[in-house]
C-alpha positions in Angstrom: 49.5 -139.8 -3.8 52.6 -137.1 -3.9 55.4 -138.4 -1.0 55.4 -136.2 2.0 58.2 -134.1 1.6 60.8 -133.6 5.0 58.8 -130.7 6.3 55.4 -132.0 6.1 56.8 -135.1 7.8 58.2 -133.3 10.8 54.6 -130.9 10.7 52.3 -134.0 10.7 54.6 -135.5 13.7 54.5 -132.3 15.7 50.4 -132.2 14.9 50.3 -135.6 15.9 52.4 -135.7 19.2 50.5 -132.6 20.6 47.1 -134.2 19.6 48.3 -137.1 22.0 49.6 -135.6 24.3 46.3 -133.6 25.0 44.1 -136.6 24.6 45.9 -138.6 27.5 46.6 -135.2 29.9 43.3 -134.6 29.9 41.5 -137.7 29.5 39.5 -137.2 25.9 39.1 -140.6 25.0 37.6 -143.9 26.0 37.0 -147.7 25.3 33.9 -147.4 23.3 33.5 -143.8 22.4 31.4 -143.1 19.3 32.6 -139.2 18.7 31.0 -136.7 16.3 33.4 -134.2 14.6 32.4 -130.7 13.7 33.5 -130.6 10.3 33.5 -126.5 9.0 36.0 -126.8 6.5 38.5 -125.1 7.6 42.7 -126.2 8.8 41.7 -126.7 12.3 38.6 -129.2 11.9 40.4 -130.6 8.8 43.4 -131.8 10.6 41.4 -132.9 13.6 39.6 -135.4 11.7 42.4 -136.7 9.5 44.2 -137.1 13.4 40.8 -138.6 14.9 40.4 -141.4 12.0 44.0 -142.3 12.1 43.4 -142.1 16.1 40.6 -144.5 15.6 42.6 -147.1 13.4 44.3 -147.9 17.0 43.4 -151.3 19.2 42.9 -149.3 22.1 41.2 -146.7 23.4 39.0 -148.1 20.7 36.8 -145.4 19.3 34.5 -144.8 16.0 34.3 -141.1 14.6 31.5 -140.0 12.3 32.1 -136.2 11.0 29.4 -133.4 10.7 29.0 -130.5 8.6 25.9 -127.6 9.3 25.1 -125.6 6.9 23.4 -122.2 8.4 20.4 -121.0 6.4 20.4 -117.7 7.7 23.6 -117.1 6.9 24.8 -116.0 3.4 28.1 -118.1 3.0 29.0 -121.1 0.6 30.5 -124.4 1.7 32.2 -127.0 -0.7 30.0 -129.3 0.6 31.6 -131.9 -2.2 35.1 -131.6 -1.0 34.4 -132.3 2.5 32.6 -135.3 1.2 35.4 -136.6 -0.6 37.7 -135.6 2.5 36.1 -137.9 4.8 35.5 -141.0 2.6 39.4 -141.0 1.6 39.8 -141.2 5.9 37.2 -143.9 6.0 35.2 -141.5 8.2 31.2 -141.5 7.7 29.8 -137.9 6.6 26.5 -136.2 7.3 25.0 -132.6 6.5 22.9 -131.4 9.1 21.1 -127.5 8.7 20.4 -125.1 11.4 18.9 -121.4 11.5 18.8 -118.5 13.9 16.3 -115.5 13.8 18.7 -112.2 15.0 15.7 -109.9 15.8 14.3 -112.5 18.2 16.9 -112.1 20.1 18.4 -108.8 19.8 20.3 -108.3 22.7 22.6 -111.5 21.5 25.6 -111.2 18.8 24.9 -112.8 15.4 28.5 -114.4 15.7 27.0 -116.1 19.2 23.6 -116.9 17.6 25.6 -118.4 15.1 27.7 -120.6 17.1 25.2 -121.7 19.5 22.4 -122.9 16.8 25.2 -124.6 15.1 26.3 -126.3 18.3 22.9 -127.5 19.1 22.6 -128.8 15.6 25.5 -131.1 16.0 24.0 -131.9 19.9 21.0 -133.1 17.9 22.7 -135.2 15.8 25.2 -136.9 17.8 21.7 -138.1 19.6 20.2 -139.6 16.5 23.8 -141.5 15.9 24.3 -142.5 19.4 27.6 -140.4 19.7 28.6 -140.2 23.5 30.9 -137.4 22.3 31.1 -134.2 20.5 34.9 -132.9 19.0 35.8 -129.6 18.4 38.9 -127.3 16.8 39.8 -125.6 19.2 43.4 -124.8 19.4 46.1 -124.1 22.1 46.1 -120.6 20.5 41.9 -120.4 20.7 41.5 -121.4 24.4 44.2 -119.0 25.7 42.8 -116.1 23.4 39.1 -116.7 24.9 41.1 -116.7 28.6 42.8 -113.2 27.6 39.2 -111.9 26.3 37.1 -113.3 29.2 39.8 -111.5 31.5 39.8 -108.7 30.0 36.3 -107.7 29.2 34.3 -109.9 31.5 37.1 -109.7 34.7 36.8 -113.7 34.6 39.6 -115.8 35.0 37.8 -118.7 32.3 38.1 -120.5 29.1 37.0 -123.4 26.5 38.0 -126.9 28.3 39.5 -129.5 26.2 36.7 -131.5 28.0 33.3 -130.3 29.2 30.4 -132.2 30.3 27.0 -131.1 28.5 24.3 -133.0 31.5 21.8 -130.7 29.8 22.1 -132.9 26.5 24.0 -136.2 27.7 27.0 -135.3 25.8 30.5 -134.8 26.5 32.3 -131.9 24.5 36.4 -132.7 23.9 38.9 -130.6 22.3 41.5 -132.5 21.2 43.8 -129.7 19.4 43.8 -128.0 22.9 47.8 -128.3 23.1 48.1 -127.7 18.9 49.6 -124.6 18.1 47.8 -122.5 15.0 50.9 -122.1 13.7 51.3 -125.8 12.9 47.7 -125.7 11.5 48.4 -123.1 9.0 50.8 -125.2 8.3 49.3 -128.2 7.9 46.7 -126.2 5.5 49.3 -125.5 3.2 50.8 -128.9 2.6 47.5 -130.3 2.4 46.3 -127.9 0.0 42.9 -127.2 2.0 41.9 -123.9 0.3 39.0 -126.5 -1.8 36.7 -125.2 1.1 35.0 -121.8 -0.1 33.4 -120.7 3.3 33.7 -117.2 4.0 31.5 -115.5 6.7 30.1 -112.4 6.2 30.2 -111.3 9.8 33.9 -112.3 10.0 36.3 -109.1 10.8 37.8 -106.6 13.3 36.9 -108.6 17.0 37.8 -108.4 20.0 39.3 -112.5 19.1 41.4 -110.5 16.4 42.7 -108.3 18.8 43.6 -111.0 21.5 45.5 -113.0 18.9 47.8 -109.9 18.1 48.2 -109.1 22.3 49.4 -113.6 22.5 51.8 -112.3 19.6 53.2 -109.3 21.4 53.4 -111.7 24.6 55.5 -114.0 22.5 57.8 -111.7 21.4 58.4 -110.4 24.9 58.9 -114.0 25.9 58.7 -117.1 23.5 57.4 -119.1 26.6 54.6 -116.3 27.0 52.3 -119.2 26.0 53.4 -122.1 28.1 53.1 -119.5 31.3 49.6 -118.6 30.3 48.9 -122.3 29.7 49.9 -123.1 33.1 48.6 -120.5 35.0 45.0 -122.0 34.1 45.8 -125.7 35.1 43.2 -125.6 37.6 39.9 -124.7 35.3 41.6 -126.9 32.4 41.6 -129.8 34.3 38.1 -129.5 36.4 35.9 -132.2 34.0 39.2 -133.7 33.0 40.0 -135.0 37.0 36.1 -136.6 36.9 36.8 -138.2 33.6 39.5 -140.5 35.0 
């Protein structure tokens, strides 16, 4: 294995110390956990579950991760479903395939993009039943939960987002986000020294959106003000931290 040069040293420290820091602020983890990982393929979920199995190599919290990739059937896209194979044996991380469909014309009045999403969620739901996960990670970003904020405010005139942790009572099943204080920046980042572009998955509803546009409004904020993210962090402390408070 090549040695990590200076800068992927100081990116894999930064990647790591915000992964911490928003495990213990908002109360992710606990003695016991077994934690199923949504595995897609792409920088974010790749970085989360290198961090997760080297989280889990730890005395305490003491936690087991099993990873999770669904393939869509009604969806015409192609996964390396190989590499991400390979991926999780060299972490020591166990590896399953689970499939999942949606019918659009069912339910017309519902974006395929949200169909999508939710028949993929409820996929992983099921299995992290079958393996007697307690937990379900996401990808989810600093950069993702603040975008949703922006788009919820703006086009819904709510004032909510992803949590980094949400209780699912529905399907006994806690939902964390452990990249929730991650920048993307870092994860593009991360991408490159890792050289992740074996993963082939392209979607073919993937374009113009209104998430597209939100990222390039967070820019413009930044370059007003290169705290513009921190502010808009902070401003939603009290939705953030909701099922966070309870999880103590």
């Amino acid at each position: 294995m090549p040695t990590p040069t200076s800068d992927e040293q100081r990116n894999w420290h930064r990647l790591t110390r915000h992964f911490n820091k928003g495990c213990v602020d908002y109360h992710l983890l606990a003695d016991g956990d077994r934690i199923l990982i949504g595995l897609s393929g792409g920088k974010d979920s790749m970085a989360l579950l290198r961090l997760m199995a080297e989280r889990a190599r730890i005395f305490r919290p003491r936690i087991e991760v099993v990873a999770v990739h669904v393939v869509m059937s009604s969806v015409d896209y192609s996964s390396d479903l190989d590499h991400l194979a390979r991926y999780a044996a060299a972490l020591g991380v166990p590896f399953h395939v689970a499939h999942a469909t949606f019918d659009a014309a069912r339910e017309p009045d519902k974006s395929r993009c949200f169909l999508c999403s939710w028949h993929r969620r409820k996929a992983m739901f099921e299995l992290a039943r079958q393996l007697g996960c307690n937990k379900l990670a996401l990808g989810h970003h600093m950069d993702d939960i603040i975008e949703t904020m922006l788009m919820n405010l703006t086009f819904e005139g709510n004032f909510t987002t992803m949590r980094p942790l949400l209780r699912m009572k529905k399907f006994d099943l806690t939902v964390i986000r452990p990249l929730c204080l991650v920048h993307e920046a870092d994860l593009k980042e991360f991408a490159v020294h890792a050289q992740l572009p074996g993963q082939i998955k392209k979607c073919p509803f993937d374009g113009h959106t209104n998430r597209s546009e939100m990222k390039a409004v967070l820019h413009q904020l930044e370059a007003l003000n290169p705290e513009a993210r921190y502010s808009l962090w902070h401003s939603m402390a009290p939705i953030l931290k909701d099922d966070a408070a309870a999880a103590r």
